[in-house]
C-alpha angles and dihedrals in degrees: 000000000000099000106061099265117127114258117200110257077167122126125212091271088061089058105055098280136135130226085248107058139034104256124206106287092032088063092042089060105044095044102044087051082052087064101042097253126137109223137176125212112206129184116232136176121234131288140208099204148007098253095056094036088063083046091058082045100054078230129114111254081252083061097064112069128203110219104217129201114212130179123232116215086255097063096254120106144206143207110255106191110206121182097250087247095065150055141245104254095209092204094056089039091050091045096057090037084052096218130109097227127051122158138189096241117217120280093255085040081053092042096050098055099035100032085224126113114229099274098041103046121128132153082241102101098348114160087248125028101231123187109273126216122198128201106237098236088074093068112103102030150080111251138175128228143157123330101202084247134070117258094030141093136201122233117204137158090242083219093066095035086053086056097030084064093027081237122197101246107213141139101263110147134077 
């Protein structure tokens, strides 16, 4: 990048993959060419909070976007996209989803049907591609979210993002 931050020059191997399989980034990045969207994988250390992980970042903690996995009452799931700084409101979110039960699954359900561990998880590459929702305060701007890997983050521009995975656009979040 431009700007001074690191940006991943890192393969699969470097991650924690094996020759024989398509680890987290790898599949970030496959998948995310597959669907026409730019996206830029950068290193970053750990952080202990939102708030000084933007700032590792140089973002604000609503540009980073946490990439949820929520349960519908008939066993499938969805993506549901939330600006770091909010919160799913589980009304709105079952009103556009149009259902009366919605849940948070465990972290080895998550893990399971995405192939991401809590932390890394994006619709980008996920196991399943699962419908994305995405709160409407996103639209317009560039975000980060997971990698698919610890210690990375994903840089998109969230409009492109929102097509590339033909997202439902709504107010979901409190």
């Amino acid at each position: 990048m431009s700007d001074g931050r690191l940006t991943s020059g890192v393969d699969d191997a470097d991650v924690g993959g094996d020759p024989g399989r398509v680890d987290g980034t790898g599949r970030v990045r496959t998948d995310a060419a597959a669907h026409g969207l730019a996206v830029e994988i950068v290193a970053r250390p750990a952080a202990d909070s939102l708030e000084a992980a933007a700032a590792l970042l140089g973002l604000q903690p609503s540009d980073i976007v946490k990439s949820l996995v929520v349960k519908r009452h008939d066993g499938s799931f969805l993506f549901a996209l939330v600006p770091g700084d909010r919160q799913i409101s589980w009304a709105k979110l079952r009103a556009v989803v149009g259902v009366n039960k919605l849940s948070m699954p465990s972290a080895d359900v998550a893990l399971e049907v995405t192939g991401y561990e809590r932390g890394t998880i994006t619709p980008l590459g996920s196991s399943t591609a699962w419908p994305v929702v995405a709160d409407s305060r996103i639209v317009g701007r560039r975000v980060a979210l997971g990698a698919g890997a610890h210690g990375f983050s994903a840089f998109v521009q969230a409009d492109d993002l929102i097509a590339g995975y033909d997202a439902t656009v709504a107010d979901i979040s409190d």
